[in-house]
VMD Tcl script that draws the C-alpha trace (Angstrom):
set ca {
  {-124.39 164.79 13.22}
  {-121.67 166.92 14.58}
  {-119.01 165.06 13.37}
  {-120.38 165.55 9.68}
  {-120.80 169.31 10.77}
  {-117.17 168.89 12.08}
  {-115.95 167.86 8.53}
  {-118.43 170.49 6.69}
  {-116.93 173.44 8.43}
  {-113.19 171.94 7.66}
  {-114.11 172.49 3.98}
  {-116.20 175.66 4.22}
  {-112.51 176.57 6.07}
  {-110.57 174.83 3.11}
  {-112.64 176.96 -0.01}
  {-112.22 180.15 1.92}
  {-108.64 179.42 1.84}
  {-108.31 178.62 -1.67}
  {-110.18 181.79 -2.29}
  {-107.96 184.08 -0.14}
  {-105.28 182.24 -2.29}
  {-106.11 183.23 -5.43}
  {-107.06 186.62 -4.77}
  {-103.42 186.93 -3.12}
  {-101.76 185.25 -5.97}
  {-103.68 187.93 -8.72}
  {-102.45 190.70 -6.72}
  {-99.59 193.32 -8.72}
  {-97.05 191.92 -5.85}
  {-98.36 189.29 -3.98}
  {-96.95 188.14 -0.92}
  {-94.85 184.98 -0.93}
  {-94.89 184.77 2.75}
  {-98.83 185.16 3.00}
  {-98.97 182.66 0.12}
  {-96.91 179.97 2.06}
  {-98.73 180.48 4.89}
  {-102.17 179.77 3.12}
  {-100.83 176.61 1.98}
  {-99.60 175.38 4.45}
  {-103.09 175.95 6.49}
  {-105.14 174.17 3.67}
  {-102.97 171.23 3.74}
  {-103.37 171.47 7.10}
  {-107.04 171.51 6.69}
  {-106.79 168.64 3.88}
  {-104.74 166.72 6.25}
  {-107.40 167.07 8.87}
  {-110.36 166.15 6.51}
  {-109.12 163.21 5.24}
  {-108.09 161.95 8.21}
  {-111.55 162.11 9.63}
  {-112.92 160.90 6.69}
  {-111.37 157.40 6.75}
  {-113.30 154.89 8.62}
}
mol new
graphics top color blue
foreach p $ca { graphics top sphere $p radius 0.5 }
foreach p [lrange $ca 0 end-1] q [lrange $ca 1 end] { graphics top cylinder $p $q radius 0.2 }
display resetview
């Protein structure tokens, strides 16, 4: 069970993410900086979940 946990909280992690993106992306003058760095971090994440996910 906690690796299914493990790969649960990797995508609670990954929508949060996406979330934070958008919300930074709607802004008047969003931050490119904070923007790369969110991307990076979910790939990161993606990376991560779909590496556990492979049998």
């Amino acid at each position: 069970m906690a690796f299914e946990d493990r790969i649960d909280s990797l995508r609670s992690k990954h929508q949060a993410l996406d979330a934070e993106l958008k919300m930074e992306t709607q802004r008047p003058l969003p931050d490119p900086s904070t923007i790369a760095k969110l991307k990076k971090e979910k790939l990161r994440l993606k990376d991560e979940i779909n590496r556990l996910g492979r049998p």
